[in-house]
PyMOL Python script that loads the backbone (N, CA, C, O; Angstrom):
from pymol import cmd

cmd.read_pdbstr("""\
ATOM      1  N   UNK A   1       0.842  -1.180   0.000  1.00  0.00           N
ATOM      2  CA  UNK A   1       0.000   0.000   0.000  1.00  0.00           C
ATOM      3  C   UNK A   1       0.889   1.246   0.000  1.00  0.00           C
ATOM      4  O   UNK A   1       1.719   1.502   0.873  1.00  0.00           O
ATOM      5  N   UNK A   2       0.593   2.078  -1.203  1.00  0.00           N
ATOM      6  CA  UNK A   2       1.091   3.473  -1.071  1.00  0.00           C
ATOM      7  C   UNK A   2       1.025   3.871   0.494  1.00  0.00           C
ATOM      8  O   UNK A   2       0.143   3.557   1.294  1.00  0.00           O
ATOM      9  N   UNK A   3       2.230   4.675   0.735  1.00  0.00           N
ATOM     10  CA  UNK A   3       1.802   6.199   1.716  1.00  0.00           C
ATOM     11  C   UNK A   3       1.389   7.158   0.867  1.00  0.00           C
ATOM     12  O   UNK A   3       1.411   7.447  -0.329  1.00  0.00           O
ATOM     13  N   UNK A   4       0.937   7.618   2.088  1.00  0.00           N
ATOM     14  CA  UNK A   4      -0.454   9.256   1.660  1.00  0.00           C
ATOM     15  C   UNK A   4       0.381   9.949   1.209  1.00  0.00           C
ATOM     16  O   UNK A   4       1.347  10.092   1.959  1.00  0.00           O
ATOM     17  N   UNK A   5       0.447  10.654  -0.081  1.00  0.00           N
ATOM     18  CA  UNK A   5       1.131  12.106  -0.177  1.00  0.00           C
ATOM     19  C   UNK A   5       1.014  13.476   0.571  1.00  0.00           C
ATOM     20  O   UNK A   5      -0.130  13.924   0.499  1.00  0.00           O
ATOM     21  N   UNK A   6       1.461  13.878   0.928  1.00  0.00           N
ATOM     22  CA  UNK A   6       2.107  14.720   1.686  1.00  0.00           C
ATOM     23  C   UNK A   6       1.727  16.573   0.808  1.00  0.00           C
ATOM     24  O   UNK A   6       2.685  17.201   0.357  1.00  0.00           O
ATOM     25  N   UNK A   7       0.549  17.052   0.733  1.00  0.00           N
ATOM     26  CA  UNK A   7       0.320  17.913   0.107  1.00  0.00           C
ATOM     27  C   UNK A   7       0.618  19.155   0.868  1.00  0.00           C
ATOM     28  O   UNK A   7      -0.221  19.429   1.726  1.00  0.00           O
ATOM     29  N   UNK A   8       1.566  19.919   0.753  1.00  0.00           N
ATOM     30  CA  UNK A   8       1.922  21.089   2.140  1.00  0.00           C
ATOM     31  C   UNK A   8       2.031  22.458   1.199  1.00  0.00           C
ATOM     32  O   UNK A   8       2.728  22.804   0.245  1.00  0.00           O
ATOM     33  N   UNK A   9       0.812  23.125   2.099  1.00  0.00           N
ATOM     34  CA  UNK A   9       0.399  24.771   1.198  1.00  0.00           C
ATOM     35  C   UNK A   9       1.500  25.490   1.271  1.00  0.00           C
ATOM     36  O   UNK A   9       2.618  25.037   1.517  1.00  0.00           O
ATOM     37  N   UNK A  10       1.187  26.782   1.033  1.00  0.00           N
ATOM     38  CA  UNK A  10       2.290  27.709   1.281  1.00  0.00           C
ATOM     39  C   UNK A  10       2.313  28.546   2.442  1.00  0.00           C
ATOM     40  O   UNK A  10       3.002  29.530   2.713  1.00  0.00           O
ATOM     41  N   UNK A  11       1.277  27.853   3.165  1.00  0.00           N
ATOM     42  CA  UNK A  11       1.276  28.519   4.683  1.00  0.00           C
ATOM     43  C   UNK A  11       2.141  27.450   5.718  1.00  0.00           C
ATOM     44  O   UNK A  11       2.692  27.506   6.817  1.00  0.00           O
ATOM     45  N   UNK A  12       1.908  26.499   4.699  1.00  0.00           N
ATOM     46  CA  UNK A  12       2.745  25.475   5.778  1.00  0.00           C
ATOM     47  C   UNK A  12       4.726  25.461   5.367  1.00  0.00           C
ATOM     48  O   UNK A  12       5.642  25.211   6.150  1.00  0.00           O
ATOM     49  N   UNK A  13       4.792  25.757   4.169  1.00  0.00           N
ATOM     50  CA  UNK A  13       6.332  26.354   4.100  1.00  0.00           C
ATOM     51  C   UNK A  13       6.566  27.665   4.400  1.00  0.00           C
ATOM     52  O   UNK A  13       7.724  28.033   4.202  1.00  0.00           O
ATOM     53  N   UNK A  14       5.605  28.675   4.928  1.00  0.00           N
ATOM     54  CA  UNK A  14       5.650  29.784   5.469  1.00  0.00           C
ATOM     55  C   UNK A  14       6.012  29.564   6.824  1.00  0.00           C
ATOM     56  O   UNK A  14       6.624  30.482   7.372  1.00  0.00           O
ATOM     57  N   UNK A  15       5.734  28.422   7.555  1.00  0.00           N
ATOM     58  CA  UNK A  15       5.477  28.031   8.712  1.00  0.00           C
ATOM     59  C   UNK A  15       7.103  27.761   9.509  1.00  0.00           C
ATOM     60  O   UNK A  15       7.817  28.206  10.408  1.00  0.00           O
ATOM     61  N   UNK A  16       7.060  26.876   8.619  1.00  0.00           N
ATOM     62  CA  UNK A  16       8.339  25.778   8.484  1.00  0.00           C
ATOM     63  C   UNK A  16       9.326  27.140   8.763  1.00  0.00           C
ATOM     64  O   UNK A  16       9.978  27.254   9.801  1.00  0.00           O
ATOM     65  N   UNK A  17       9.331  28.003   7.837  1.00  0.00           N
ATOM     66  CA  UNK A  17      10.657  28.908   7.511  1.00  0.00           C
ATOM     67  C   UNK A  17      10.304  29.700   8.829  1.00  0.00           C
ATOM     68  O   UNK A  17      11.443  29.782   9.288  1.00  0.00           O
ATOM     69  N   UNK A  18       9.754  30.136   9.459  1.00  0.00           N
ATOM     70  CA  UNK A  18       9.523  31.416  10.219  1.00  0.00           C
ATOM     71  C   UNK A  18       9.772  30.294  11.449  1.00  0.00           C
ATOM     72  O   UNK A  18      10.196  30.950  12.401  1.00  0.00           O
ATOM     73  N   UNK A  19       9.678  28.755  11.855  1.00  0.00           N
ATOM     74  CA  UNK A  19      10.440  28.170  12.639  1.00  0.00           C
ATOM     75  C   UNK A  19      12.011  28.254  12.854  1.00  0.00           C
ATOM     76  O   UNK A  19      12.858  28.187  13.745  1.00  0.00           O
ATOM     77  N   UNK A  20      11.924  28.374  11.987  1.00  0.00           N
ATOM     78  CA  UNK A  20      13.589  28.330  11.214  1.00  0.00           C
ATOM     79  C   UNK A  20      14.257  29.351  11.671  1.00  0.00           C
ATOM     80  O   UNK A  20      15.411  29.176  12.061  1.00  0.00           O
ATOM     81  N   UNK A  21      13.666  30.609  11.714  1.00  0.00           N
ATOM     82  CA  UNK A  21      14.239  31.773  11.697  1.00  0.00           C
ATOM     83  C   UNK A  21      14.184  31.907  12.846  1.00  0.00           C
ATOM     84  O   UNK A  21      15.041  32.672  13.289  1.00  0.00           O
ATOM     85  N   UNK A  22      12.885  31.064  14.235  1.00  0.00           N
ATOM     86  CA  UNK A  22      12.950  31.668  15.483  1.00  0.00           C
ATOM     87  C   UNK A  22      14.185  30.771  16.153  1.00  0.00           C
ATOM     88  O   UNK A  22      14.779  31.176  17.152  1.00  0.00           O
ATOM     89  N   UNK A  23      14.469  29.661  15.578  1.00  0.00           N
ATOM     90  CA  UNK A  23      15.717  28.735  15.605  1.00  0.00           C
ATOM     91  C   UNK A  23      17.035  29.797  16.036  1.00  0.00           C
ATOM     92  O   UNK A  23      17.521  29.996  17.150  1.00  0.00           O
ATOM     93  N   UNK A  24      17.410  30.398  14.667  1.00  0.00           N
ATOM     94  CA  UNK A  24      18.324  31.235  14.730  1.00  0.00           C
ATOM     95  C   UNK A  24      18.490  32.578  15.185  1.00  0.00           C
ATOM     96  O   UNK A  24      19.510  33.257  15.064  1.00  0.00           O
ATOM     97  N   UNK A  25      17.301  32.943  15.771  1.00  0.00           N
ATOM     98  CA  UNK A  25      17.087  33.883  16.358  1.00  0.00           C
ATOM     99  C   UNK A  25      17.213  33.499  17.932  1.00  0.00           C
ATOM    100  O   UNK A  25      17.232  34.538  18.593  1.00  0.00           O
ATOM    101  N   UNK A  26      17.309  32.290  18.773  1.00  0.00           N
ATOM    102  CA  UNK A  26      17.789  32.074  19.940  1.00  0.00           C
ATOM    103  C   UNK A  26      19.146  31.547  19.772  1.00  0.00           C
ATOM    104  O   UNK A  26      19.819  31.550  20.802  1.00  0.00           O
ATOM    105  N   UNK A  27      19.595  31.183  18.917  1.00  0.00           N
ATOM    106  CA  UNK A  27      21.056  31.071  18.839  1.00  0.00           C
ATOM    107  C   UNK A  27      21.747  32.393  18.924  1.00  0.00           C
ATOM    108  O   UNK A  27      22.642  32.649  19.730  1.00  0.00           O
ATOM    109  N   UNK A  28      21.163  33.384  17.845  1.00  0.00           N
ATOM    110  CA  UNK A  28      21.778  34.555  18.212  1.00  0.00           C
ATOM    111  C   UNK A  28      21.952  35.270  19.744  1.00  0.00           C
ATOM    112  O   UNK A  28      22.885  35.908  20.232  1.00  0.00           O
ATOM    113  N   UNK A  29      20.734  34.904  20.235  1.00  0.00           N
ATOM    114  CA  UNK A  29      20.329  35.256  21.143  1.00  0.00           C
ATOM    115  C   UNK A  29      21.434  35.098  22.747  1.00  0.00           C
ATOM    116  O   UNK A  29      21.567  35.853  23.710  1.00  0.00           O
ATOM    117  N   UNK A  30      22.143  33.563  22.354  1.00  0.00           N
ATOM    118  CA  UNK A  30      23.090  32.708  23.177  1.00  0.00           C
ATOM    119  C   UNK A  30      24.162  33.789  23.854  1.00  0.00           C
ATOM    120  O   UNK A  30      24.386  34.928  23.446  1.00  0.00           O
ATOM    121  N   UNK A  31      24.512  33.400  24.521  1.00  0.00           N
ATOM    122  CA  UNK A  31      25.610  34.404  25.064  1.00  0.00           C
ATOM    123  C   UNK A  31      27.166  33.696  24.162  1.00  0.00           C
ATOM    124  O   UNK A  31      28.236  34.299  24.245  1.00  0.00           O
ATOM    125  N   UNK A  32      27.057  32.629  23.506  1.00  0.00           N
ATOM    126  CA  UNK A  32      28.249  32.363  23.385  1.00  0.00           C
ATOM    127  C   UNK A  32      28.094  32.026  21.931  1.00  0.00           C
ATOM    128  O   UNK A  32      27.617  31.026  21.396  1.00  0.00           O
ATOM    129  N   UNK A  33      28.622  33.122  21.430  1.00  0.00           N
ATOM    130  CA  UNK A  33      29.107  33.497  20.335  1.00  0.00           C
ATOM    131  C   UNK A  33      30.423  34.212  19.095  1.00  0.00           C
ATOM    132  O   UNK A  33      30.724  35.383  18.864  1.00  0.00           O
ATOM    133  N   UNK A  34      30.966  32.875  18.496  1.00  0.00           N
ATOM    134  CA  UNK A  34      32.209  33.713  18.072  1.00  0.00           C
ATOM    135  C   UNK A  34      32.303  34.156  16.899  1.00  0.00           C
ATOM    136  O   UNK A  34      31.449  33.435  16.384  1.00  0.00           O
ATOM    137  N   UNK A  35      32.743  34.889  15.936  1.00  0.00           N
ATOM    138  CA  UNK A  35      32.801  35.801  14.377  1.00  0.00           C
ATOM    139  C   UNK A  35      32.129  34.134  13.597  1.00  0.00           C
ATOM    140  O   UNK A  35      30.934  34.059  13.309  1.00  0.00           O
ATOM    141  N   UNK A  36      32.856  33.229  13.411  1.00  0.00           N
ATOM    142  CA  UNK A  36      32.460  31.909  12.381  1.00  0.00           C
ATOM    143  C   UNK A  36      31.515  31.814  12.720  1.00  0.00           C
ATOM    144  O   UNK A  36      30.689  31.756  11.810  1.00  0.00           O
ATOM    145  N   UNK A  37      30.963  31.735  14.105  1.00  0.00           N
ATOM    146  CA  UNK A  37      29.547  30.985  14.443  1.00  0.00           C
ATOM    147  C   UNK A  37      28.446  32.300  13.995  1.00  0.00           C
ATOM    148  O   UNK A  37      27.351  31.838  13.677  1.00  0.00           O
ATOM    149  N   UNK A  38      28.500  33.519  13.925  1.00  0.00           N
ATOM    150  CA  UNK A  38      27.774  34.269  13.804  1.00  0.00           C
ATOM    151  C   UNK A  38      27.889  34.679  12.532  1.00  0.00           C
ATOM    152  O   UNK A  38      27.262  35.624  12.055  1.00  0.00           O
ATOM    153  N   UNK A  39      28.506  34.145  12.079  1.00  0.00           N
ATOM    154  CA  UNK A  39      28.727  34.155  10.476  1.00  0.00           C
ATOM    155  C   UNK A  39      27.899  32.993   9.996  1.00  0.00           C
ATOM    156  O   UNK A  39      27.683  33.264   8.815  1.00  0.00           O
ATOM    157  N   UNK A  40      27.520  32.246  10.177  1.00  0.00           N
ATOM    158  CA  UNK A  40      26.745  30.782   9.837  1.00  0.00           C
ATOM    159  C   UNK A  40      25.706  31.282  10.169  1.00  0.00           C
ATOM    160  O   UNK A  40      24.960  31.441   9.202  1.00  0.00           O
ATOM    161  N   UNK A  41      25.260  31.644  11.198  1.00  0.00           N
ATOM    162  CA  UNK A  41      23.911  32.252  11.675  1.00  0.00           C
ATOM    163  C   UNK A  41      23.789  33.449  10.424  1.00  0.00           C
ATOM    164  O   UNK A  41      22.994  33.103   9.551  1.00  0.00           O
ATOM    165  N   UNK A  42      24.235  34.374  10.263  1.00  0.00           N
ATOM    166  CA  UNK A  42      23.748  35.061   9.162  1.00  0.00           C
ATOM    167  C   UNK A  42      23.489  34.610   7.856  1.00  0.00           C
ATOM    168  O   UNK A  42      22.788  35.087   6.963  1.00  0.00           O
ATOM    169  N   UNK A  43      24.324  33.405   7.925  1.00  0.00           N
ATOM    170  CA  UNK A  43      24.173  32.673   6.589  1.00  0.00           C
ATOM    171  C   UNK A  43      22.878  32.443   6.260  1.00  0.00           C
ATOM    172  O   UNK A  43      22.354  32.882   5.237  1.00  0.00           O
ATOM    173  N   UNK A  44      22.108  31.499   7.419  1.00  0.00           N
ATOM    174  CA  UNK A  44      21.063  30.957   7.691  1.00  0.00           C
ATOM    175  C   UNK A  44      20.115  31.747   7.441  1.00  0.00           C
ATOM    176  O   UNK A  44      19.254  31.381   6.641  1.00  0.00           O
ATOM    177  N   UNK A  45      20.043  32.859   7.979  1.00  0.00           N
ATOM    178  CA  UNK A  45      18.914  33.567   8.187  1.00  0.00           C
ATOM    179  C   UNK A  45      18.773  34.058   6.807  1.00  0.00           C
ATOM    180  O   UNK A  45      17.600  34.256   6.492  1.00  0.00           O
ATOM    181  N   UNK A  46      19.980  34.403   5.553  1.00  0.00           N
ATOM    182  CA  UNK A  46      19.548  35.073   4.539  1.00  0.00           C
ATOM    183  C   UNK A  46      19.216  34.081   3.847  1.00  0.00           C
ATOM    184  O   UNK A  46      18.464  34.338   2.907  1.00  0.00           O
ATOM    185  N   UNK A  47      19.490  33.131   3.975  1.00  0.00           N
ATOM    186  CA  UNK A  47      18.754  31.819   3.124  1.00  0.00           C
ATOM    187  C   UNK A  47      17.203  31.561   3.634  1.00  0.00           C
ATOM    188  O   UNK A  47      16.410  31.242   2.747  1.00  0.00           O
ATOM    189  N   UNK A  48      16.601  31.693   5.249  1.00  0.00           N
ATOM    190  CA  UNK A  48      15.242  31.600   5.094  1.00  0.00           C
ATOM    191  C   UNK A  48      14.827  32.591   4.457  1.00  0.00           C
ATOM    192  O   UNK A  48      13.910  32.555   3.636  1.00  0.00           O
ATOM    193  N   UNK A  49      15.460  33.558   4.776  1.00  0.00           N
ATOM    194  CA  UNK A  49      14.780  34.872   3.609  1.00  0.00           C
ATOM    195  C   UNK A  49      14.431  34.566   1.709  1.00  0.00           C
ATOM    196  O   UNK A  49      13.449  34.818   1.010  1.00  0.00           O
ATOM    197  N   UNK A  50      15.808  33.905   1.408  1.00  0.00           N
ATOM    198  CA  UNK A  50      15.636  33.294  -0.094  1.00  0.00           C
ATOM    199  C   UNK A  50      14.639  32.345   0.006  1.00  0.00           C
ATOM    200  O   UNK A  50      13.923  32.069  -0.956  1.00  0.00           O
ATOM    201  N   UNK A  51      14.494  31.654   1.439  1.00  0.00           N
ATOM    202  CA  UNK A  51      13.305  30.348   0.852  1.00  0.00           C
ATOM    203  C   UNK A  51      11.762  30.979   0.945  1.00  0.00           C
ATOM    204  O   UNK A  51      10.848  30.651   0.189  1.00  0.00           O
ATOM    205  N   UNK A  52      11.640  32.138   2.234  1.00  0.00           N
ATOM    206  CA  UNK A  52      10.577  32.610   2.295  1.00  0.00           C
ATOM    207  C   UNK A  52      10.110  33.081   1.144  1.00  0.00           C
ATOM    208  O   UNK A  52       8.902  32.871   1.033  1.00  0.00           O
ATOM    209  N   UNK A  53      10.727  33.792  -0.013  1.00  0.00           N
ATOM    210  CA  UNK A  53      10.344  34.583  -0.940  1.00  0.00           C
ATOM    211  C   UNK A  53      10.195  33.150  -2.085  1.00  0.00           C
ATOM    212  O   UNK A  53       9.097  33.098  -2.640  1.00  0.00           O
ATOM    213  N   UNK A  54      10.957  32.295  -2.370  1.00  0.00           N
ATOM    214  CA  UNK A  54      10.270  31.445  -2.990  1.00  0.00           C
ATOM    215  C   UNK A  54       9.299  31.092  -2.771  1.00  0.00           C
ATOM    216  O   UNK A  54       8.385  31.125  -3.594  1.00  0.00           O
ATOM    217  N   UNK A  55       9.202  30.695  -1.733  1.00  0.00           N
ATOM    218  CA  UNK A  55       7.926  29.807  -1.075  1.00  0.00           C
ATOM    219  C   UNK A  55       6.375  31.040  -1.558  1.00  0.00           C
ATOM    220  O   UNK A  55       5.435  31.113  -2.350  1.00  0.00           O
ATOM    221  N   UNK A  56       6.807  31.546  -0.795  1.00  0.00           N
ATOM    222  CA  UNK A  56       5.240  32.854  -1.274  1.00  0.00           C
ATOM    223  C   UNK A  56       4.978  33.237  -2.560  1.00  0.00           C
ATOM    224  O   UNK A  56       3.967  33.883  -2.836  1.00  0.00           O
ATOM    225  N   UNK A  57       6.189  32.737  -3.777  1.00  0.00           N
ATOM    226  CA  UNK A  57       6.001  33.253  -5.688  1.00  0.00           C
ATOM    227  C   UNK A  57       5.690  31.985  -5.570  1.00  0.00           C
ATOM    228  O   UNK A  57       4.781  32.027  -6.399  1.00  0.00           O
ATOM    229  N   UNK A  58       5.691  30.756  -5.182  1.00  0.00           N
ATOM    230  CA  UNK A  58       5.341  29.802  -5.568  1.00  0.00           C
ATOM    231  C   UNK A  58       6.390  28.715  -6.312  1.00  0.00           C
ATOM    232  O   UNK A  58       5.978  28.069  -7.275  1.00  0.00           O
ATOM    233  N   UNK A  59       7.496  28.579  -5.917  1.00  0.00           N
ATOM    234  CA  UNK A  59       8.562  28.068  -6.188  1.00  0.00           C
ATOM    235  C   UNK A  59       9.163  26.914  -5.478  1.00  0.00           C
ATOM    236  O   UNK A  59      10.254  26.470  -5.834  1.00  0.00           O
TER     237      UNK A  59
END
""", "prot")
cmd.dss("prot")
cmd.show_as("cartoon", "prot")
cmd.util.cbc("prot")
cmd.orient("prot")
């Protein structure tokens, strides 16, 4: 027997990403933080930004 497909709107990859971002937004948040690690964290965050804007054109 098939599994169910998995049909996920764009509120639910809206969802997903704005998890994402509160993710890296308590990391930032950490007291222990060095230039590389806060460099990865910015990484991150401009990439949910690239996925958010896909996600909402429909991509």
């Amino acid at each position: 027997m098939a599994a169910p497909q998995l049909n996920l709107t764009t509120a639910d990859h809206v969802e997903a990403i704005g998890m994402r971002v509160l993710r890296i937004a308590e990391d930032m948040a950490s007291g222990s933080r060095n230039q590389g690690h806060s460099e990865r964290l910015i990484e991150q965050a401009e990439q949910a930004a690239i996925d958010l804007r896909a996600a909402v054109r429909g991509r």
